[in-house]
C-alpha positions in Angstrom: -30.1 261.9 306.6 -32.8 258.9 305.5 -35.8 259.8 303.9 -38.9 257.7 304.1 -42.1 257.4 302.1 -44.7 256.0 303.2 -47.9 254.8 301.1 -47.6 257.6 298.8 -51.0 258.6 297.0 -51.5 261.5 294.2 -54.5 261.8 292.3 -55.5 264.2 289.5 -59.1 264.2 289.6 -60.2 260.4 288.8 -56.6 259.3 287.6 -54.3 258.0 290.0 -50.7 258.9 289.0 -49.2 257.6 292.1 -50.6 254.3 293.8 -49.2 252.9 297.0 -45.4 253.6 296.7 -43.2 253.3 299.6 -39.5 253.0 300.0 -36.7 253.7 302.3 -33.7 255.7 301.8 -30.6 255.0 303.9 -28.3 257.8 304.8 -25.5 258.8 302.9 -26.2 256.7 299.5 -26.7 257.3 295.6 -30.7 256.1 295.4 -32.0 255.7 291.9 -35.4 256.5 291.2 -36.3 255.2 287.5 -38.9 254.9 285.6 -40.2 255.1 282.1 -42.5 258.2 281.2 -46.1 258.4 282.3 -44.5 255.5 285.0 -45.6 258.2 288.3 -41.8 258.9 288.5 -41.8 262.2 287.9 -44.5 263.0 290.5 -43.3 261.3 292.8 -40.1 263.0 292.8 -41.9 266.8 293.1 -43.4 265.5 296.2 -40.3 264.9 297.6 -39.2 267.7 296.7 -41.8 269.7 298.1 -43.1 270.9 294.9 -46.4 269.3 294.9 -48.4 268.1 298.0 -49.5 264.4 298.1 -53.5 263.5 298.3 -52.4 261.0 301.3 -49.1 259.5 302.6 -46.3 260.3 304.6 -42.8 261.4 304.1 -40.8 261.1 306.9 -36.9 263.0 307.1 -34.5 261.7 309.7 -37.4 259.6 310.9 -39.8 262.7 311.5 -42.4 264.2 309.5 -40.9 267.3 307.4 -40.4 270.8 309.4 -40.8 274.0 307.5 -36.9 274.5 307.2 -36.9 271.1 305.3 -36.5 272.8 302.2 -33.1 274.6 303.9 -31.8 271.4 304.2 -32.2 269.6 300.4 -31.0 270.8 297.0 -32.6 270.6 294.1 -30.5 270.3 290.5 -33.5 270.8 288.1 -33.3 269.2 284.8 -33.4 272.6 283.4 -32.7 276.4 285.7 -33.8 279.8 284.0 -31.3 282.1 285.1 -31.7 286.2 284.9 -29.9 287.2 281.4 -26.1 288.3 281.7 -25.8 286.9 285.4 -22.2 285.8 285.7 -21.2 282.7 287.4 -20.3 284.2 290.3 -23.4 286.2 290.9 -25.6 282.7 290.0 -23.5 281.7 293.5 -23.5 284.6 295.6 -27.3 285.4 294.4 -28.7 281.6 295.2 -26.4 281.8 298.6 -28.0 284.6 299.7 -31.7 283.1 300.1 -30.6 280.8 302.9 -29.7 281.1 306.3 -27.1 279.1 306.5 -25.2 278.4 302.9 -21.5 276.5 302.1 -18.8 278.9 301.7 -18.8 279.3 297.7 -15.1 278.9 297.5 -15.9 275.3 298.7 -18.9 274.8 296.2 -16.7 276.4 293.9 -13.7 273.8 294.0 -15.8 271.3 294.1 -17.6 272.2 291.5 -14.8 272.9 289.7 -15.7 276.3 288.4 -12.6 278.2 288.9 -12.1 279.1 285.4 -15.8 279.9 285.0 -16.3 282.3 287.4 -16.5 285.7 285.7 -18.0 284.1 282.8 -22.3 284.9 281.9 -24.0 282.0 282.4 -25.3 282.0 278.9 -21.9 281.4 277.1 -21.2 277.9 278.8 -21.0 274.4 277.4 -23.6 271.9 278.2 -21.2 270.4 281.2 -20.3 273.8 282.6 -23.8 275.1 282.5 -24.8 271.3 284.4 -21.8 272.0 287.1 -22.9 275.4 288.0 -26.6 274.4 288.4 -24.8 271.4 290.6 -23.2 274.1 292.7 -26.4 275.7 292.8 -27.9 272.9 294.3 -25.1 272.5 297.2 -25.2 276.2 297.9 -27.2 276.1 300.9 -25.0 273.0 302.3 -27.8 270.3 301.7 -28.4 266.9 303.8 -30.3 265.5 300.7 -29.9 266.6 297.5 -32.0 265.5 294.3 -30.5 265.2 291.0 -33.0 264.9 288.4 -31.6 263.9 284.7 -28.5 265.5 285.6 -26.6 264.6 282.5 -29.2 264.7 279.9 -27.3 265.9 276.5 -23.7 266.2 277.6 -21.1 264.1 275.7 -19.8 260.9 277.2 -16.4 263.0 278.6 -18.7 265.6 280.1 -20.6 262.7 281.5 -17.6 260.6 283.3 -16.8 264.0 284.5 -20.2 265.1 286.2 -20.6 261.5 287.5 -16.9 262.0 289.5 -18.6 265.3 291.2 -21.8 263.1 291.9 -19.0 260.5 293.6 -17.6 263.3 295.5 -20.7 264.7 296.6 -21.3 261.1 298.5 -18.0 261.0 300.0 -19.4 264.0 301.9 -21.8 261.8 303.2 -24.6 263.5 301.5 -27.2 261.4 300.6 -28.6 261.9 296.7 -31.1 260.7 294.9 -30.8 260.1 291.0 -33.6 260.5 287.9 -31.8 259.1 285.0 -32.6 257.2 281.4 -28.7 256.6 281.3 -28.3 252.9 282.4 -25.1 253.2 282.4 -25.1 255.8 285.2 -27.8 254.3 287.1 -25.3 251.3 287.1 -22.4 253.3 288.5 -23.7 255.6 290.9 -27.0 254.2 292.3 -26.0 252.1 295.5 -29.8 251.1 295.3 -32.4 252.0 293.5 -36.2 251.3 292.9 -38.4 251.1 289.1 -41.8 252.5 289.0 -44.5 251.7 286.6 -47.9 252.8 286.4 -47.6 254.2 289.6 -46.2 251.6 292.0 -42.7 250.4 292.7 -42.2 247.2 290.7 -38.5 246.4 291.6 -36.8 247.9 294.2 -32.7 246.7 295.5 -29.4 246.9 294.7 -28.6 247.2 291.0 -26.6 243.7 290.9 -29.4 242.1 292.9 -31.9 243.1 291.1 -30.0 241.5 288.0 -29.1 238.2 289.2 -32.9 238.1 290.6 -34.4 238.5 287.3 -31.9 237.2 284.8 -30.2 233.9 286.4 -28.7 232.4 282.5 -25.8 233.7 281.3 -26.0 234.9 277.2 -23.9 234.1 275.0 -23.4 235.5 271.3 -22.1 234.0 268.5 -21.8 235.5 264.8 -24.4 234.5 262.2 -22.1 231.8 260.4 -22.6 229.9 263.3 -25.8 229.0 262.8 -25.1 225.3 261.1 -22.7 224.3 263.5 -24.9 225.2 266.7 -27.9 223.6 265.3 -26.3 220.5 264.1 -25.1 220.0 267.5 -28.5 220.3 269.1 -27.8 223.7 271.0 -31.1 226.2 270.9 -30.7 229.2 270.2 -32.5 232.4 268.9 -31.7 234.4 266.4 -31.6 238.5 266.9 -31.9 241.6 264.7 -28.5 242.6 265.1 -27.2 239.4 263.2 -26.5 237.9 266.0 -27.2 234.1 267.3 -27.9 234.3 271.5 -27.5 231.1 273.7 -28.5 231.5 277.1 -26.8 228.8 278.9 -25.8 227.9 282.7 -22.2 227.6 284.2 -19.8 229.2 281.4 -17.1 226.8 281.8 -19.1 224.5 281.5 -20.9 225.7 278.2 -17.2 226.4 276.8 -15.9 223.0 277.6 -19.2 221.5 275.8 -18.5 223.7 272.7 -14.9 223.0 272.6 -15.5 219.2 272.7 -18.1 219.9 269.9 -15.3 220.8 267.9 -17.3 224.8 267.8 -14.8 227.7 267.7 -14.7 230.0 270.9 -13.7 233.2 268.3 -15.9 235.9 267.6 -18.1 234.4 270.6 -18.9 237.3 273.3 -20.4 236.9 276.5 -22.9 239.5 277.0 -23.8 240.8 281.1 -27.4 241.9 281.7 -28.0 244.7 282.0 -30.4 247.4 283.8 -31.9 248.5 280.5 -32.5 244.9 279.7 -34.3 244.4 283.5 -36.7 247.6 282.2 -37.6 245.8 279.3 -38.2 242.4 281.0 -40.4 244.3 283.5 -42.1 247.3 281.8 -41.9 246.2 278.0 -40.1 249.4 277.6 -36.2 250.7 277.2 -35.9 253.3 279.8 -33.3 255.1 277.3 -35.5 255.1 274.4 -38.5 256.8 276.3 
């Protein structure tokens, strides 16, 4: 189902954590919701949720303003669940399952999950990436239309991560629709079909990820080693040099640039071409690495 927000307002007293922010979710996509810390992010995602009330907006589900069952029909995968001490997996399932009307058949949630081998295990003896797919089965248990995922990954390795992000896939292919808190860029970039940046409480960028990218960064960069430097600026091509001992070019048509540094008689070896990326597009619009907040 789409979700729709509508000149969304919060205010804590005189401060103004959320100013203005609209956007439109379609049905059945991956929709990224990022942000640096202090950017409004985070409160604007609790009112989605439900958790907090706005001071004025609107929030529209499936094109009408929420019902009282709308909490029956969106999950929530906190970034981090307290569950009762010694509760097995199992029990997490069948007690969550019980407090709706209308839950998924927890074999289903189960498989998809992929919590087979966990089942009869207490909760507290799990790795990072089982604990993270249980509280992902959690959040499906009552067969959700919407379901948030909110730093979903946040500590697992990068094997537990490839994994999770698989499920996340899956979960789409349902045609669920998600939306995604993340400071991996990498993620973002995979799984968000679109997604929007807030700062300082507005949305500053909103689009698809590869959009959004060629909008804002329309050179390609190009990185040669250090040793470079003589030949590059003997030849009257600018550059800059970084911290990472690195010369950047930031050129046009690569062919082009190639074929130029080739009749120069410069050496292509050791040169890489580097893509833009979304954690460069938070620092070229915020000042700050999401990751690093």
């Amino acid at each position: 189902m789409s979700l729709d927000v509508l000149n969304l307002y919060k205010n804590y007293g005189p401060v103004q954590a959320v100013r203005g922010v609209s956007f439109h979710v379609k049905p059945g996509i991956c929709f990224g919701l990022l942000g640096p810390n202090g950017a409004g992010k985070s409160t604007v995602i609790e009112i989605l949720e439900d958790v907090k009330n706005p001071t004025s907006g609107e929030i529209l589900f499936h094109k009408k303003p929420r019902s009282s069952d709308y909490k029956e029909k969106i999950g929530i995968q906190f970034q981090s669940t307290s569950l009762q001490d010694f509760m097995k997996v199992g029990e997490a399932l069948k007690t969550f399952s019980d407090f709706y009307k209308a839950p998924a058949k927890i074999e289903d949630i189960v498989k998809m999950c992929q919590l087979e081998d966990i089942w009869d295990r207490d909760h507290r003896h799990l790795s990072g990436g089982q604990r993270k797919r249980l509280l992902l089965g959690l959040s499906l248990i009552n067969n959700p239309d919407l379901v948030f995922l909110d730093e979903p990954t946040t500590g697992l390795d990068p094997s537990s991560r490839r994994m999770f992000w698989e499920l996340v896939k899956n979960i789409k292919q349902q045609g669920r629709t998600i939306i995604l808190t993340t400071h991996y860029m990498d993620e973002a970039y995979l799984l968000c079909d679109e997604m929007i940046v807030v700062d300082h409480g507005k949305v500053i960028a909103e689009g698809v990820p590869d959009v959004l990218l060629k909008k804002y960064f329309d050179r390609n960069r190009v990185w040669f080693p250090l040793s470079y430097k003589d030949s590059l600026s003997r030849q009257g091509i600018s550059f800059r040099e970084l911290d990472t001992a690195k010369l950047e070019v930031q050129t046009g048509d690569l062919s082009v640039f190639f074929e130029e540094l080739m009749r120069k008689g410069i050496s292509l070896q050791e040169i890489e071409i580097r893509p833009y990326t979304l954690d460069d597009l938070f620092l070229h619009l915020t000042g700050k690495s999401l990751k690093g907040d």
